[in-house]
SEVEX-123958 format. One line per 8 residues: number of its first residue (from 1); for each residue x, y, z of N, C-alpha, C, O. Coordinates in nm, 3 decimals. Layout:
BEGIN
NUM> X,Y,Z,X,Y,Z,X,Y,Z,X,Y,Z ~ ...
% end
This chain:
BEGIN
1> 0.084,-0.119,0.000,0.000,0.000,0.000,0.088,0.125,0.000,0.185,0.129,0.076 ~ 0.063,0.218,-0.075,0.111,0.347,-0.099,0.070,0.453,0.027,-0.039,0.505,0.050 ~ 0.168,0.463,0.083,0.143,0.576,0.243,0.162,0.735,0.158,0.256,0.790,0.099 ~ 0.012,0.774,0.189,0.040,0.926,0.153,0.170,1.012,0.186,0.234,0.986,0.288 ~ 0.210,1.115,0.100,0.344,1.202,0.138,0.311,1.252,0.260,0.378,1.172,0.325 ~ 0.261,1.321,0.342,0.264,1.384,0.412,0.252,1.262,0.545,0.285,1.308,0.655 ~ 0.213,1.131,0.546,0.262,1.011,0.624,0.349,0.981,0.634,0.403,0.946,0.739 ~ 0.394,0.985,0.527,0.515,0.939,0.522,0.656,1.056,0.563,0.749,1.014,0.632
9> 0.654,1.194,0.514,0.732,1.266,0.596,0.750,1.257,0.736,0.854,1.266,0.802 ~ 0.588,1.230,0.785,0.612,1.255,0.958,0.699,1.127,1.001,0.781,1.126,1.093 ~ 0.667,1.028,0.925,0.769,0.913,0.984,0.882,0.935,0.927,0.973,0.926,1.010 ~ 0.916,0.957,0.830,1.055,0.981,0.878,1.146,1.082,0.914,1.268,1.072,0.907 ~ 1.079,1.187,0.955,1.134,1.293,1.016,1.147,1.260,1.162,1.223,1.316,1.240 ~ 1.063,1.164,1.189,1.056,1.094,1.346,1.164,1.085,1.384,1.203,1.145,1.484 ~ 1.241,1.007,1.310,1.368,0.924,1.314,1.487,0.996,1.290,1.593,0.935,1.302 ~ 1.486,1.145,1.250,1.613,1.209,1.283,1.666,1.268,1.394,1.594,1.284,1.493
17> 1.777,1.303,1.394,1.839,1.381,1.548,1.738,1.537,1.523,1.703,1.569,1.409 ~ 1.711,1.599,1.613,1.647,1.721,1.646,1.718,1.833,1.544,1.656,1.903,1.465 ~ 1.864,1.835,1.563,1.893,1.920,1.459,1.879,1.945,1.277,1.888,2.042,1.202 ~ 1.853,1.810,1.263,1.797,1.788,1.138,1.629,1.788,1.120,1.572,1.795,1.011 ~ 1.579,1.781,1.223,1.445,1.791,1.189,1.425,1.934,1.208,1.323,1.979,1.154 ~ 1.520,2.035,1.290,1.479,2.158,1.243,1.502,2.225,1.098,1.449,2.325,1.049 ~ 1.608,2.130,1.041,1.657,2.193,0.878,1.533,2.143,0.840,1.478,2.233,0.776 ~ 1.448,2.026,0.849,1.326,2.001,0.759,1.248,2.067,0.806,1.152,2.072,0.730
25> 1.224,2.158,0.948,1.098,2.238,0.936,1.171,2.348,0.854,1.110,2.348,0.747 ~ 1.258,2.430,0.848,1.349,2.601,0.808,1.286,2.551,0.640,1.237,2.641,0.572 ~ 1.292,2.398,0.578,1.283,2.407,0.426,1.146,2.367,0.423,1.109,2.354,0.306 ~ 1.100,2.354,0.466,0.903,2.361,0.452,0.842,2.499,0.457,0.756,2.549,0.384 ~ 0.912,2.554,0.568,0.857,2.699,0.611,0.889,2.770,0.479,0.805,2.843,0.428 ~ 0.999,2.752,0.426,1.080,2.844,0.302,0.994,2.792,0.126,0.999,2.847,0.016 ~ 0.923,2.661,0.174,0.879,2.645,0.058,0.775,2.683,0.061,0.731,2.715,-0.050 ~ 0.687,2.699,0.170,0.537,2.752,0.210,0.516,2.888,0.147,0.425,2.932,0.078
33> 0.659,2.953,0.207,0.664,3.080,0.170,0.626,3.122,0.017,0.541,3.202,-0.021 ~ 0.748,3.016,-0.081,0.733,3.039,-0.210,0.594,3.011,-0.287,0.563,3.052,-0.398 ~ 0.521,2.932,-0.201,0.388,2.894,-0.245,0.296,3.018,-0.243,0.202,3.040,-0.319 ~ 0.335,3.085,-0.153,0.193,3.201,-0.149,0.315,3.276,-0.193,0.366,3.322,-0.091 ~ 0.387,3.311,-0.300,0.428,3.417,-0.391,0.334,3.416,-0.524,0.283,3.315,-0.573 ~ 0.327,3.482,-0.547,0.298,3.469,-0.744,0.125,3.514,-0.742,0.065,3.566,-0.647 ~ 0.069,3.477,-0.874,-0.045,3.479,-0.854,-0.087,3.364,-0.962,-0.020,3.312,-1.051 ~ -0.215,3.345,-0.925,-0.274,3.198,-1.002,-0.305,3.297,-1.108,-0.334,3.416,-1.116
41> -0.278,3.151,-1.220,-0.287,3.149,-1.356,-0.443,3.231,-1.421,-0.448,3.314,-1.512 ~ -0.564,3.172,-1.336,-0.705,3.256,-1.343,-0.692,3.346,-1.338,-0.703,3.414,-1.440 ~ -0.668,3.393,-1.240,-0.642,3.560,-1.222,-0.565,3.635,-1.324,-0.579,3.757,-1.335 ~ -0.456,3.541,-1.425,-0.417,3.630,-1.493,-0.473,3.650,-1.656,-0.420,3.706,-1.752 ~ -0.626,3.567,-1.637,-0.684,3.531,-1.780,-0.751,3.661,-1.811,-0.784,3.682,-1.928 ~ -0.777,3.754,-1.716,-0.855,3.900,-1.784,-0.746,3.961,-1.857,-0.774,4.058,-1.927 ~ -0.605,3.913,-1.853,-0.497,4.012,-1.924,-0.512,3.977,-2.059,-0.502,4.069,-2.140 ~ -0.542,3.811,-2.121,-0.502,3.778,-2.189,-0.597,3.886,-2.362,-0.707,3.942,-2.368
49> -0.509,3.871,-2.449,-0.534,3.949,-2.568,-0.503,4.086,-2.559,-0.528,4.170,-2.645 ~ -0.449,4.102,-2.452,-0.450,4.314,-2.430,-0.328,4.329,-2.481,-0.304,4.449,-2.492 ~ -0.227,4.252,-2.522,-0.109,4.269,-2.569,-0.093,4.307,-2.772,-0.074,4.223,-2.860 ~ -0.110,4.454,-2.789,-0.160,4.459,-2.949,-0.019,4.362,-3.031,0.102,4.342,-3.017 ~ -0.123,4.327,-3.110,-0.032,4.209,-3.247,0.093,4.282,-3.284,0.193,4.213,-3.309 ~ 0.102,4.426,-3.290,0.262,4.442,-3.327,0.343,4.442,-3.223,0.463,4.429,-3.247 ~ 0.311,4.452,-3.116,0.409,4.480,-3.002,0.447,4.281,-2.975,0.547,4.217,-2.941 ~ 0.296,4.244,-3.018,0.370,4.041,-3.020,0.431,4.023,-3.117,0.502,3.923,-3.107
57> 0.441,4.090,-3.241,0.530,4.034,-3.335,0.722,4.117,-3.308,0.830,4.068,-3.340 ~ 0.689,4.260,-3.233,0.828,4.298,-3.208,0.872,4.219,-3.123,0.992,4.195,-3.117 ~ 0.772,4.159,-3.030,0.870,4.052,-2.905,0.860,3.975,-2.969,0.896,3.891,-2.887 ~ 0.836,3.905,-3.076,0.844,3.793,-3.102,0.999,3.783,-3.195,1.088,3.698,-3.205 ~ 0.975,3.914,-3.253,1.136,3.875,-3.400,1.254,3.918,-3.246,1.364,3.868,-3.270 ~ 1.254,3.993,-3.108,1.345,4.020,-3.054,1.411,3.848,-2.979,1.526,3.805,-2.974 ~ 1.270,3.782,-2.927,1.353,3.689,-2.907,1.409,3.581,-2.981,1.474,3.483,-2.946 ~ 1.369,3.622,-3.093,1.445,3.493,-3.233,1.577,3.545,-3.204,1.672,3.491,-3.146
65> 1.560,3.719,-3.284,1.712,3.776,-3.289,1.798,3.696,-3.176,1.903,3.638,-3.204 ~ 1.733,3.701,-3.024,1.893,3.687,-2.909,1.877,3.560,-2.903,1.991,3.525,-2.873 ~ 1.813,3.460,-2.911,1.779,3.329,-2.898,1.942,3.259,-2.921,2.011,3.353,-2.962 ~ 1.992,3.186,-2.914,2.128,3.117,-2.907,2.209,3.180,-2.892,2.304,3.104,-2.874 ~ 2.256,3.314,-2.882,2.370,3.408,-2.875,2.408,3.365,-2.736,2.341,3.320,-2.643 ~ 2.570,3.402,-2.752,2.586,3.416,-2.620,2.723,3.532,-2.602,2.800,3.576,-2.688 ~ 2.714,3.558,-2.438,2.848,3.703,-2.484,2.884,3.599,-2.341,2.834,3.560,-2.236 ~ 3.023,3.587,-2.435,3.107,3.472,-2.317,3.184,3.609,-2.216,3.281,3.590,-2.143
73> 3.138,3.699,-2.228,3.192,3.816,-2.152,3.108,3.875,-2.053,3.143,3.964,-1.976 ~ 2.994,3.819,-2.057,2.911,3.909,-1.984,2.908,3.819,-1.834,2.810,3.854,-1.769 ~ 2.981,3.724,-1.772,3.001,3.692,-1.638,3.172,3.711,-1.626,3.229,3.690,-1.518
% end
């Protein structure tokens, strides 16, 4: 039988020394975080079409133009 993820974390976080189970709470907390960044994809469907056709065709020939280039100078 397949033990859900979140079963299965608690067991084996059981089983580490204390100092490591605080690095697994510091990288949950830090991923939680990144979860409530951004905004959902719905929310961004009233934008869609407001972008006029020439300004998509200038972004469009700009990223052909830089597309594989590279400036072995710029790091």
């Amino acid at each position: 039988m397949v033990m859900p993820i979140a079963s299965e974390i608690y067991e084996k976080v059981q089983i580490l020394p204390n100092n490591f189970q605080y690095q697994v709470l510091s990288f949950v907390r830090a991923l939680e975080a990144l979860a409530e960044e951004g905004t959902l994809g719905k929310d961004l469907l009233k934008f869609a079409g407001t972008i006029p056709p020439e300004d998509l065709e200038v972004m469009k020939e700009t990223i052909e133009a830089g597309c594989g280039q590279v400036d072995l100078n710029e790091w």
